[in-house]
C-alpha positions as CSV (number, residue, x, y, z in Angstrom):
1,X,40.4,2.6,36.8
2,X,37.1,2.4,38.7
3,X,36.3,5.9,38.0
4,X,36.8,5.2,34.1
5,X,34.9,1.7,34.1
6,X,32.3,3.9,35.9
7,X,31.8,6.6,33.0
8,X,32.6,3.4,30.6
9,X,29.3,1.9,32.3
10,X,27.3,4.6,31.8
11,X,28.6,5.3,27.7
12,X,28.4,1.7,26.8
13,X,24.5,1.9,28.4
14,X,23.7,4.5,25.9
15,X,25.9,2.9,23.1
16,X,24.5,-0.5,23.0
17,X,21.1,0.1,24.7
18,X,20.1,-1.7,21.6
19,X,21.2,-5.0,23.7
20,X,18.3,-4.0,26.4
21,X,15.1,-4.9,24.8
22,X,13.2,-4.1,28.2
23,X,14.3,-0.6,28.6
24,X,12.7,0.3,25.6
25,X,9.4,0.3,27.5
26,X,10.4,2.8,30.3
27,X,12.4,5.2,28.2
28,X,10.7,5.9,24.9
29,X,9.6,9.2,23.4
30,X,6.6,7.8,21.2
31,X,6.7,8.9,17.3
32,X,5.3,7.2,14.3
33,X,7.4,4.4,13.4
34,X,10.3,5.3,15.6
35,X,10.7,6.0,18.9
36,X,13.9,7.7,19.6
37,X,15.2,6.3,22.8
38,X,16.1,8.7,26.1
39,X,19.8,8.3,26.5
40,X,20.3,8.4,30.1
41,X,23.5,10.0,30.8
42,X,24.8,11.5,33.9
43,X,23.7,14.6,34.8
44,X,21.4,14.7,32.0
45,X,18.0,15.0,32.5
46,X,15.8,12.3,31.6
47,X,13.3,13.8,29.3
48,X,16.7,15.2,26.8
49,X,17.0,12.9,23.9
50,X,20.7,12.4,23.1
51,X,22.9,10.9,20.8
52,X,26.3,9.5,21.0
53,X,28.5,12.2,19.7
54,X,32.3,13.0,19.9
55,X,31.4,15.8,22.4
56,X,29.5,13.2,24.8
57,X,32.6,11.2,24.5
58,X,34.9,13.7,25.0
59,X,32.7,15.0,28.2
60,X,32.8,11.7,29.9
61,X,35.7,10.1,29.4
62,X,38.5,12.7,27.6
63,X,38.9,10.5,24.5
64,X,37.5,10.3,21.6
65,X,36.5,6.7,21.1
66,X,36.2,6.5,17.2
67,X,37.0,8.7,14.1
68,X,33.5,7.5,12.5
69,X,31.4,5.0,13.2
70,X,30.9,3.7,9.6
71,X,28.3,0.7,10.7
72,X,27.7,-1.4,14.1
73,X,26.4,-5.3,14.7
74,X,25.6,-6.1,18.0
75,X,26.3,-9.9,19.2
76,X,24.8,-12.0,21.9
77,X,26.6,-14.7,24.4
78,X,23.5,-16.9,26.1
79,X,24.7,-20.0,27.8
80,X,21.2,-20.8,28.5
81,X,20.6,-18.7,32.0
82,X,22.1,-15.2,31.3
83,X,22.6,-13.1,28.5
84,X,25.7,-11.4,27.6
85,X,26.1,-8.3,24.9
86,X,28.6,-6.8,23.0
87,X,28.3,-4.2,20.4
88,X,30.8,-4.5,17.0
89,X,31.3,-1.1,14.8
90,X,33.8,-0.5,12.2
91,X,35.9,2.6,12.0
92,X,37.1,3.3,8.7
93,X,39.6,6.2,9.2
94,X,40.9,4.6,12.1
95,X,41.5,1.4,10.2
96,X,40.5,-1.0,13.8
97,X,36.7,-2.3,14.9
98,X,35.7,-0.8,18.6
99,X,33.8,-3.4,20.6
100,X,31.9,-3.7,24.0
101,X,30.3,-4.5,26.7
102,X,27.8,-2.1,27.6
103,X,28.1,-3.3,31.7
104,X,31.4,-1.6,31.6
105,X,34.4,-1.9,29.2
106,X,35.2,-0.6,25.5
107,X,38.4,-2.3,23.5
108,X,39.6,-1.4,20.3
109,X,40.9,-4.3,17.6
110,X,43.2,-4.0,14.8
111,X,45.8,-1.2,13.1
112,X,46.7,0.0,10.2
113,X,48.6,-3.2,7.2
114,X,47.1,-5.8,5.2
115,X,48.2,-8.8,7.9
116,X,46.4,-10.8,9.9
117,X,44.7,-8.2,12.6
118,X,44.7,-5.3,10.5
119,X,42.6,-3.3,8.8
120,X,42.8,-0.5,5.8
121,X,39.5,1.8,5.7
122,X,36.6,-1.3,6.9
123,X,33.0,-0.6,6.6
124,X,30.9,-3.0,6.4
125,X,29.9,-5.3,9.4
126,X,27.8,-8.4,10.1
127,X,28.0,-11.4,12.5
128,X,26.6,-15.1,12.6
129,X,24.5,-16.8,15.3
130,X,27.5,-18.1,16.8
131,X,30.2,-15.3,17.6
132,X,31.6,-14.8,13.9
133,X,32.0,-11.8,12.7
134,X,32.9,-10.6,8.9
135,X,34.4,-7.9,8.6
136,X,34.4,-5.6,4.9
137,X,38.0,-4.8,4.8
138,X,37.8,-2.8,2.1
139,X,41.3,-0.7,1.4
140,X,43.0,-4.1,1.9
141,X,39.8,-5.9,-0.7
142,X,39.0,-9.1,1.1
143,X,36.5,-10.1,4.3
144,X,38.2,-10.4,7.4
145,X,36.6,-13.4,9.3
146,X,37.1,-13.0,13.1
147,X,36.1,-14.9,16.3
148,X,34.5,-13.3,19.3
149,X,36.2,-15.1,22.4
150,X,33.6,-15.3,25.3
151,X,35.4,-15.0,28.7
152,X,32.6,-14.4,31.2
153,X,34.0,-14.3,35.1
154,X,31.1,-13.8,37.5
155,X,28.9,-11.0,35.9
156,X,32.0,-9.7,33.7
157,X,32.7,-10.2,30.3
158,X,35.6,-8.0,30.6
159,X,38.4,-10.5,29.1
160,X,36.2,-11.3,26.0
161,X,38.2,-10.5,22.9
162,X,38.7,-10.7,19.0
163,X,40.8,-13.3,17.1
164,X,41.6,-13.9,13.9
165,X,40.2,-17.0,11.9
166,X,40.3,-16.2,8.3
167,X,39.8,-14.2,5.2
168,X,38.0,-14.1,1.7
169,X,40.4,-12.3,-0.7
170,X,40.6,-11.4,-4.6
171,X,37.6,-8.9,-4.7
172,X,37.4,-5.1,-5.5
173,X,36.6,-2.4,-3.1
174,X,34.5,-4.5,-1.3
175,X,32.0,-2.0,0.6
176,X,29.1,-4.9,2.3
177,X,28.7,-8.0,3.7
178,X,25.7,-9.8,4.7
179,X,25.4,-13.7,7.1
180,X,23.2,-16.2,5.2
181,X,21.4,-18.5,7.6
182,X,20.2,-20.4,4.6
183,X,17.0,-20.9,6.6
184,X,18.4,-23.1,9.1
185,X,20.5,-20.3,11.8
186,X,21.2,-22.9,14.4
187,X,23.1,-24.9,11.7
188,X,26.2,-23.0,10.4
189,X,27.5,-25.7,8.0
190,X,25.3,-24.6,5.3
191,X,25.4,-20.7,5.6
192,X,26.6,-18.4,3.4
193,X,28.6,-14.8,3.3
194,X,26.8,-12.0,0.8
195,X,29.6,-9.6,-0.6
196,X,29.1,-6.2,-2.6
197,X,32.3,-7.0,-5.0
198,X,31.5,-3.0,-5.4
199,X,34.6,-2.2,-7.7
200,X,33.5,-4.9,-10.0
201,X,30.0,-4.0,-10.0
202,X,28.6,-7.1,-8.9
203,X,27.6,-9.4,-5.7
204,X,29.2,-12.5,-4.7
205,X,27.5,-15.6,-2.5
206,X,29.9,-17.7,-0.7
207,X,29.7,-20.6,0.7
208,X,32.9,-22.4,2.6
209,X,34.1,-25.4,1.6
210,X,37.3,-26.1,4.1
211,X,38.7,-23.5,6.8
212,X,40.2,-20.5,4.6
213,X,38.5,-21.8,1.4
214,X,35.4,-20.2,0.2
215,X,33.1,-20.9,-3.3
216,X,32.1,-17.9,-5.0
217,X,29.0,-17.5,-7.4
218,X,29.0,-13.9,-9.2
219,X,25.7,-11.8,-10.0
220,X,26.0,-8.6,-11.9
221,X,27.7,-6.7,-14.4
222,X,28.1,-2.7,-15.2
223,X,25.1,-1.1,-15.8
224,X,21.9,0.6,-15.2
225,X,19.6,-2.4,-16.6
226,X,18.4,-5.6,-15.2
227,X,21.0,-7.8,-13.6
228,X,23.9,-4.7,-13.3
229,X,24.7,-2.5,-11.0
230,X,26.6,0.4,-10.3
231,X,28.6,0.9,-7.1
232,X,26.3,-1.5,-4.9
233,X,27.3,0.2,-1.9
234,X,25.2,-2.8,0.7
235,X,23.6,-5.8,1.0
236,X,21.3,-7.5,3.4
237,X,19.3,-10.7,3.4
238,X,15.8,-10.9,3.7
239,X,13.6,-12.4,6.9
240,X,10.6,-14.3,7.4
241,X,9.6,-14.9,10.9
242,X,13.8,-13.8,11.7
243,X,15.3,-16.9,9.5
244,X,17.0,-15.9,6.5
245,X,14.5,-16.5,3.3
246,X,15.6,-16.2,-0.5
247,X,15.1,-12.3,-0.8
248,X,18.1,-10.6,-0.8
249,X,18.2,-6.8,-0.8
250,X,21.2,-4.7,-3.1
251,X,21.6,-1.1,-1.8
252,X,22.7,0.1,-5.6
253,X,23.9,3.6,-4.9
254,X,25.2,4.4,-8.4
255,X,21.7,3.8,-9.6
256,X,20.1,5.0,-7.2
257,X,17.8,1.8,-6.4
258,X,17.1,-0.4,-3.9
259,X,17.1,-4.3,-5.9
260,X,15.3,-7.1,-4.6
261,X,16.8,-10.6,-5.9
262,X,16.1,-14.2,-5.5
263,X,18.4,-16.8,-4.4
264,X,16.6,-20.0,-5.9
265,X,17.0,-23.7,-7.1
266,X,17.6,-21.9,-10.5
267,X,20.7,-19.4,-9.0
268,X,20.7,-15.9,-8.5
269,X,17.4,-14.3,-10.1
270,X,16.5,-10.8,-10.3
271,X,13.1,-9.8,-9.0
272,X,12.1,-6.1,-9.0
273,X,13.9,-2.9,-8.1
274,X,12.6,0.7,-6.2
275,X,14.4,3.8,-7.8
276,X,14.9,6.9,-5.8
277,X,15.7,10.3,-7.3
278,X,18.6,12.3,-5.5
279,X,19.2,9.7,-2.8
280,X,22.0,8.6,-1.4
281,X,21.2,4.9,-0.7
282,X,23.7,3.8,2.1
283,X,22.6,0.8,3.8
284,X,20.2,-1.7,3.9
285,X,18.9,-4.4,6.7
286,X,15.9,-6.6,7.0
287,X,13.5,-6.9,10.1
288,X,11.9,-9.9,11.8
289,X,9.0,-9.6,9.8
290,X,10.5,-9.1,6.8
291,X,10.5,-5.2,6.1
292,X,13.3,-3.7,5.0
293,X,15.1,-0.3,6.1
294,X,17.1,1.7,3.9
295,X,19.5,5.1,4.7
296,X,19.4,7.8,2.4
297,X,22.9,9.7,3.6
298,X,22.0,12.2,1.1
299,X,18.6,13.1,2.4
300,X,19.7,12.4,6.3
301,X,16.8,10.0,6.9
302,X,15.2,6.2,7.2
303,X,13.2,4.8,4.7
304,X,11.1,2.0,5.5
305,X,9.7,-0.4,2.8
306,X,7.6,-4.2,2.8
307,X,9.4,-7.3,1.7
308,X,8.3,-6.8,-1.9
309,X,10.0,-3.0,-1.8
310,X,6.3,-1.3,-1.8
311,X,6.3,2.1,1.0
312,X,5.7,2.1,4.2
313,X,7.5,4.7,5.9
314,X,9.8,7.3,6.3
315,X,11.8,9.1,9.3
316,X,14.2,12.0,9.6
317,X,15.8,15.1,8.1
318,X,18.6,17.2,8.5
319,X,19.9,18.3,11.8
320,X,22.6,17.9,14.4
321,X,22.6,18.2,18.1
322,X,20.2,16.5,20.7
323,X,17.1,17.5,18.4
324,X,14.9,14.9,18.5
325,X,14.0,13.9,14.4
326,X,17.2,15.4,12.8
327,X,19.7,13.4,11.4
328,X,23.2,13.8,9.8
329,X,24.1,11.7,7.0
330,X,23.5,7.9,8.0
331,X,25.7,5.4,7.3
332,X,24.4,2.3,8.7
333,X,21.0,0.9,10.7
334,X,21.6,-2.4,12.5
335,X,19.0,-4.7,14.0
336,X,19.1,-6.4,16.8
337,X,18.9,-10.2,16.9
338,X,19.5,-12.9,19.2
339,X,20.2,-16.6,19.5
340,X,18.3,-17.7,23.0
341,X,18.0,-20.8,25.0
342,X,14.3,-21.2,25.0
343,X,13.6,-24.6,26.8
344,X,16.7,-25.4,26.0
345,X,16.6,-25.2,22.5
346,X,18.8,-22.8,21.1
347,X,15.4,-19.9,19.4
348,X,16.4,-17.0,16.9
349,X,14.8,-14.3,18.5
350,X,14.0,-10.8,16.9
351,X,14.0,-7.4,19.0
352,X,13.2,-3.7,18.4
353,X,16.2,-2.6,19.0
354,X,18.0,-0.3,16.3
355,X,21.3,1.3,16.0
356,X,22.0,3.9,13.6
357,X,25.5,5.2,12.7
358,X,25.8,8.5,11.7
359,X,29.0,11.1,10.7
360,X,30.7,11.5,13.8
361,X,31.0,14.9,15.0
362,X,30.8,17.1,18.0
363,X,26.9,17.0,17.4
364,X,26.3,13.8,15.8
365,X,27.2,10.2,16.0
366,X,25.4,7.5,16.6
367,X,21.3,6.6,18.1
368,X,19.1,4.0,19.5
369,X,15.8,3.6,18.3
370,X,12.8,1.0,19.0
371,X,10.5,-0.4,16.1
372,X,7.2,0.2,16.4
373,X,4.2,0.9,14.2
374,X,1.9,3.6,13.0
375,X,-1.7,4.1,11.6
376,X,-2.0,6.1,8.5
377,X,-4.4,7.3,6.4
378,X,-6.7,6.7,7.8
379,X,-11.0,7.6,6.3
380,X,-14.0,6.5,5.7
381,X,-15.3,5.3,2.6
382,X,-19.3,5.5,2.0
383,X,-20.0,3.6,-1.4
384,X,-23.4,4.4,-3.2
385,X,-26.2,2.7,-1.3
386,X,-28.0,-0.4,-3.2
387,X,-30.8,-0.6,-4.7
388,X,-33.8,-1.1,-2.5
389,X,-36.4,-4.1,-2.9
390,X,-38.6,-2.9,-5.6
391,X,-42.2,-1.1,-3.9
392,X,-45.0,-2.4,-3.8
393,X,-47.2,0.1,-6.3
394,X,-45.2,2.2,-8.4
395,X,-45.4,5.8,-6.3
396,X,-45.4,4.2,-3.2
397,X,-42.5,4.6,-0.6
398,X,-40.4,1.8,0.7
399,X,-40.2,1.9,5.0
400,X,-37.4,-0.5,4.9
401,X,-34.3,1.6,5.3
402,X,-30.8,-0.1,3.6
403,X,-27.6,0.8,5.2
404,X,-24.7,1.8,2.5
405,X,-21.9,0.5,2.5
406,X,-19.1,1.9,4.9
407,X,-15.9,1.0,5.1
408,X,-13.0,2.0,7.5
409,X,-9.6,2.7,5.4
410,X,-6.1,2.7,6.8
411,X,-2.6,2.1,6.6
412,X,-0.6,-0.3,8.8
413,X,3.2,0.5,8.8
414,X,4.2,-2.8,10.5
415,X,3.0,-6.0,11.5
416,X,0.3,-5.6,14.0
417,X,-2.4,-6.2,16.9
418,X,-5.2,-4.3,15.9
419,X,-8.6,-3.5,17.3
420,X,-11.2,-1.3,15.1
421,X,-14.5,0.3,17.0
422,X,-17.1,2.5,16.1
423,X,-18.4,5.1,18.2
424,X,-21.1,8.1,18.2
425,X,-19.7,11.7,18.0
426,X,-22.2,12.9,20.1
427,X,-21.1,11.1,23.7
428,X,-18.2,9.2,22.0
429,X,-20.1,6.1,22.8
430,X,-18.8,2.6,22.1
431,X,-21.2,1.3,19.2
432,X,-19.5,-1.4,17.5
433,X,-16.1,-3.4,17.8
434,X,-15.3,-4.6,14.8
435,X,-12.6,-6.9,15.8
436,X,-10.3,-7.2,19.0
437,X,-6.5,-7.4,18.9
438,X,-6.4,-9.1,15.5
439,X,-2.8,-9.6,13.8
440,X,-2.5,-8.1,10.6
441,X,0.3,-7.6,8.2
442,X,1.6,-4.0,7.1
443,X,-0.4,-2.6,4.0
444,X,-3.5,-1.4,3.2
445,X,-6.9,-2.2,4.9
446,X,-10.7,-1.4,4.0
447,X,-12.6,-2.8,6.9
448,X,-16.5,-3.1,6.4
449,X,-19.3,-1.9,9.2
450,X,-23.2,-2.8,8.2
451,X,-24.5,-0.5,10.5
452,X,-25.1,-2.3,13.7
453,X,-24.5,-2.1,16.8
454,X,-22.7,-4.7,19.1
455,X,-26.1,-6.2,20.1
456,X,-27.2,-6.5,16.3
457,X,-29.7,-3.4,15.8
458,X,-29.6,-1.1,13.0
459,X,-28.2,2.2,14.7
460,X,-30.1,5.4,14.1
461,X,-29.1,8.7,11.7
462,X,-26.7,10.4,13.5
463,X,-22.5,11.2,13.4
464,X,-19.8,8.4,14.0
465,X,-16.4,7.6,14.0
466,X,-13.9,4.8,13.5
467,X,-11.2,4.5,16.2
468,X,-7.8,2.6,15.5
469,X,-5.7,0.9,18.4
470,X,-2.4,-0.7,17.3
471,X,0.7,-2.4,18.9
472,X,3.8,-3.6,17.5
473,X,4.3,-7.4,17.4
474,X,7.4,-6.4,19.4
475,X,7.2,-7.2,23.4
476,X,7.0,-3.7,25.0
477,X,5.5,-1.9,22.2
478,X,4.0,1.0,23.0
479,X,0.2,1.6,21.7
480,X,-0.9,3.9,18.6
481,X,-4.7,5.2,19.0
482,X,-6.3,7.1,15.9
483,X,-10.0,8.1,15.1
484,X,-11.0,8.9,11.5
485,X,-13.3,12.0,10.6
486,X,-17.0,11.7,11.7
487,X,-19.2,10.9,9.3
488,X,-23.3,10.2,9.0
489,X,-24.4,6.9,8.7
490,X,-26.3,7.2,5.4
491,X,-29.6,4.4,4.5
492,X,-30.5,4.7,1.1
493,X,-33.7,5.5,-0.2
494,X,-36.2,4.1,-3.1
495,X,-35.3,5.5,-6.4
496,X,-37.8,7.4,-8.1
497,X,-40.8,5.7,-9.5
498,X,-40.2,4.0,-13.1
499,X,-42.7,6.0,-15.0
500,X,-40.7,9.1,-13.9
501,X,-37.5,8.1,-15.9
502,X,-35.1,11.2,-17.0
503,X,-35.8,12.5,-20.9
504,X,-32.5,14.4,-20.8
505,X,-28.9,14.2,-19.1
506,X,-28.4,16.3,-15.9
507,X,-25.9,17.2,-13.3
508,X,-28.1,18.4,-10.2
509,X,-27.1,20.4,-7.4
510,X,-25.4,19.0,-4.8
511,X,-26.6,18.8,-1.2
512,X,-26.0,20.1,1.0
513,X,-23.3,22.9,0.4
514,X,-21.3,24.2,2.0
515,X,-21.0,20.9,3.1
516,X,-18.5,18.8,5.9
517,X,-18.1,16.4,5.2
518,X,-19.5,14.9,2.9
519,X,-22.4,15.4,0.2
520,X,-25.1,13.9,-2.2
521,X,-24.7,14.6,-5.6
522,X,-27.6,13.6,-8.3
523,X,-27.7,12.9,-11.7
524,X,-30.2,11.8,-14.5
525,X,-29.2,9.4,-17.0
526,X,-32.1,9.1,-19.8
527,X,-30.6,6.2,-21.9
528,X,-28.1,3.1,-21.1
529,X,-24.8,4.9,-21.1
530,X,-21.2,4.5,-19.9
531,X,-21.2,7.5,-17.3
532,X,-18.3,8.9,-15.2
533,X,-18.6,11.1,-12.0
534,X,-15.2,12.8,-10.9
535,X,-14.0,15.2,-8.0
536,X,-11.7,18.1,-9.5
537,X,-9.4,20.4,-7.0
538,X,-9.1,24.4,-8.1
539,X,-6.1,23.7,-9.9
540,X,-8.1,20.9,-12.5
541,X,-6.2,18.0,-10.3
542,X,-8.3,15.1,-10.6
543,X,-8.5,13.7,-6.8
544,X,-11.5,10.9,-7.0
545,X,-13.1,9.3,-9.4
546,X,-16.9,8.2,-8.0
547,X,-18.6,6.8,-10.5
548,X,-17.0,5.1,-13.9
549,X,-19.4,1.8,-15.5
550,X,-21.9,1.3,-17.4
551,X,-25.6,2.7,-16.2
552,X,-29.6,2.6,-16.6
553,X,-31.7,4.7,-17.6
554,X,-32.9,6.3,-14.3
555,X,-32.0,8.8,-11.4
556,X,-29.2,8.2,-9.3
557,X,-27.3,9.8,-6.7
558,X,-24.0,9.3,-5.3
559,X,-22.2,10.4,-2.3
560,X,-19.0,11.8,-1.6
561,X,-17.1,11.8,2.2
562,X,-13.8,14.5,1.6
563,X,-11.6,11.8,0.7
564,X,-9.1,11.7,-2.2
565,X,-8.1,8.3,-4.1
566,X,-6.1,6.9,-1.1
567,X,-8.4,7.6,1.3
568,X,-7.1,11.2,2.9
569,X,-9.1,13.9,3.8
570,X,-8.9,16.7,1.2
571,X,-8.6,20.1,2.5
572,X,-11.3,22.9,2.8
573,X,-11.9,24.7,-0.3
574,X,-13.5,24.9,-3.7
575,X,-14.2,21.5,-5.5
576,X,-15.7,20.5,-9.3
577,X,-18.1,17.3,-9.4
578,X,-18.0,16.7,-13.5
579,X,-20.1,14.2,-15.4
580,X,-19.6,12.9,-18.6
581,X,-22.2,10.3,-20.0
582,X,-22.5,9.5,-23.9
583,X,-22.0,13.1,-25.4
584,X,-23.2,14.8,-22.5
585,X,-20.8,16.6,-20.7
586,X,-21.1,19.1,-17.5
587,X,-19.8,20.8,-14.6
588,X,-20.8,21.9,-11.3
589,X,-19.1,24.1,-8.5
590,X,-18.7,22.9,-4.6
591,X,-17.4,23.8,-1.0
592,X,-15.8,21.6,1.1
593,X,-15.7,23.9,4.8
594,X,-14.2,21.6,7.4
């Protein structure tokens, strides 16, 4: 038995790493949004990423431990000094729930029936703050409510076990379920249990009235429009700072969207809805901060989006074995969350932590992941310079130099510490920081430099660049550094004189070309017109549009830095700068050599 609890120990560490929050930092390959964590398995190396697969299992203990993995919830036990984990997963073709410690012992719970203790063909998994766990028993059509018993002797939790407590019957094919802190997790009296009643086509909010009794209020019908659903396959409920808010997230695989609804004074509301094409929408669950994470089993990958189902990111394709990036058809990601003495006071606490359940096979079965974040898209944006003070004489020059405006773009895929600097190509100099460890949500950012340095002085013509740092709110995150392309710092210069104003429309030359990366493009406008600059690709793609309002009479220029609408870098090749203005209409030829 000691050899066993010994090859036990060192599964269950890869298993349920997700209940080590500090290993993350130690044993992380760094990606983009993910970080696949290093298994570390007996004779393996540590540099091989592994998964959990029925070949691992097999290797190091001669069993197989599930038929599939459908979906996993991990569970804490705090009695205010020490910390005890237990990972939950739910194996449909097996009809039972495998559950445990990762120190050093794996049970099994339940058989095939429809009594008290069994199971037919359960998927879906979630668990309370307090050692509940529900259970989607779905061949049998009800929600199995059971209690985790904590039996902790000395550093062992090896007697903890499973009870049964009660169930939630009279639904169809019931595929999710989802625990409802209301927005109060350390009070359980006014929680509620989120259902997808998926052969009925609808969702179900309970709330319990007496032990055994539960109050159900329906949403949905059949359909494809707002308010129905079709097969709703999960369900999750949405986070703001880890307590349960009104958002709840639908998984609505026969449509092939991702709903957002409201849980209100006013009942169940629909809000908005993200449709896929050719997805396979899984499962969905809800961060700390609010982002939710979506499988696509049909696509074999992660899709991250923001509270309000906008983006963010995605992970993974197609692949088996320990190759890091490659997935096979996910079933189910699970968060980790925890209810902590802190100063005594019983603290949901969110982690990085991340399970994902996969199709169990000899190559594939189930990974650990940490959270992190990533820095996209990230360019430089050099607006058309103002106007200058107006000269003293009407030919004479102006010698006091006005910086355009330039702006730093990027894209945050979680909520982060950031800190934006500028520095000179040339020696890679520190010139400017812009800020320092600043929080900012995930989205979109355009952050604005004047020109200065850190002491205040206008910095002289030459070739910068912007330099990203970001962490992860999460504790251990590891950081993400990213420069944007260099560009010059561009003043603007006095327009020309008043009693030189254009007689005639023209598109002029642009300079300089070739050009990297960017260029000065001039134009004469002779009356007040509406006129409208735009970048064109070879294939008559329009990719920026640089000017479009209302205009002067007068000569202008106008610059453009490389990047497309959304602030990427286009790639090296031949470009069309088109003007129209009144009836004037004309075209002119570029190249963009990077």
């Amino acid at each position: 038995m000691a050899k066993l609890n010994s090859f036990l120990r060192i599964l269950l560490a890869a298993v349920v790493l997700l209940a080590l929050p500090s290993a993350f930092a130690q044993s992380t390959n760094n990606t983009t949004t993910l970080a696949q964590v290093r298994l570390y398995l007996k004779n393996n190396s540590p540099a091989t990423d592994l998964r959990l697969t029925r070949s691992v299992a097999q290797n190091l203990l001669s069993i197989d431990l599930f038929a599939a993995c459908h979906a996993a919830v991990p569970v804490v036990y705090n009695n205010g000094s020490t910390a005890w984990n237990l990972i939950v997963c739910t194996d449909p073709a097996w009809n039972r729930l495998m559950y445990g410690d990762y120190n050093d012992w794996v049970k099994t719970y339940g058989s095939w029936g429809s009594g008290n203790g069994q199971f037919r063909h359960p998927q879906g998994i979630d668990r309370d703050a307090y050692g509940k766990v529900y259970v989607a028993d779905t061949g049998n059509n009800r929600i199995v409510v059971l209690q985790i018993n904590w039996q902790v002797s000395g550093a062992s939790t090896y007697n903890t076990n499973l009870s049964y407590v009660e169930s939630i019957g009279s639904l169809s094919i019931p595929e999710d379920v989802a625990w409802d802190d209301n927005g109060t997790p350390t009070n359980t009296s006014d929680d509620y249990v989120w259902v997808t009643d998926t052969g009925n086509h609808r969702i179900i909010r309970y709330n319990r009235i007496a032990p055994g009794y539960y109050f159900g209020l329906t949403y949905g019908t059949y359909g494809s429009g707002t308010g129905q659903f079709r097969n709703p396959r999960s369900i999750a409920v949405g986070r703001t700072s880890g307590v349960n808010d009104n958002n709840i997230y639908v998984a609505d695989a026969g449509n092939q969207r991702i709903v957002r609804l409201n849980d209100g004074a006013s009942g169940i509301t629909w809000v908005n809805s993200r449709a896929g094409n050719m997805v396979g929408y899984s499962s969905v669950a809800t961060d700390w901060y609010g982002g939710v994470w979506v499988t696509d089993d049909f696509n074999h990958r992660i899709e991250k989006l923001d509270r309000y189902l906008n983006f963010l990111d995605s992970y993974g394709s197609y692949g088996m074995g320990q190759v890091y990036g490659l997935l096979n058809a996910p079933t189910d990601f699970s968060i980790y969350f925890s209810l902590e003495k802190i100063s005594g006071v019983d603290t949901w606490v969110g982690h990085d932590a991340t399970f994902l359940s996969e199709s169990w096979g000899d190559n594939s079965g189930g990974v650990c992941y940490e959270m992190g974040t990533d820095v996209k898209s990230i360019g430089v944006d050099i607006q058309p310079c103002p106007p200058p003070p107006p000269p003293d004489g009407p030919l004479q020059k102006i010698n006091r130099p006005q910086i355009c405006p330039t702006y730093c773009t990027y894209f945050l895929t979680d909520y982060s510490k950031v800190t934006l600097t500028v520095h000179k190509l040339s020696d890679n100099s520190l010139i400017r920081t812009l800020f320092s460890n600043q929080t900012k949500a995930y989205g979109q950012y355009s952050e604005y430099w004047d020109g200065k340095n850190n002491q205040g002085t206008i910095v002289p013509y030459a070739q910068y660049y912007f330099k990203i740092s970001a962490n992860s709110l999460y504790a251990g995150s590891s950081l993400i550094t990213k420069t944007s392309s260099s560009f010059w710092l561009k003043a603007s210069e006095p327009p020309e004189p008043t009693k030189n104003i254009p007689t005639a429309y023209a598109l002029l030359p642009n300079y300089p070309n070739p050009f990297n990366p960017q260029t000065l493009i001039k134009y004469h406008v002779p009356a007040s017109s509406r006129v409208k600059i735009s970048i064109f690709d070879l294939l008559g793609r329009q990719i920026r549009t640089l000017v479009d309002q209302p205009q002067e009479a007068g000569a202008y220029r106008v610059l453009w830095n490389g990047l497309n609408e959304r602030g990427q870098e286009v790639e090296s090749g031949i470009y069309f700068y088109h003007m129209e203005a009144g009836d004037f209409v004309a075209t002119r030829k570029m190249t963009l050599l990077r």
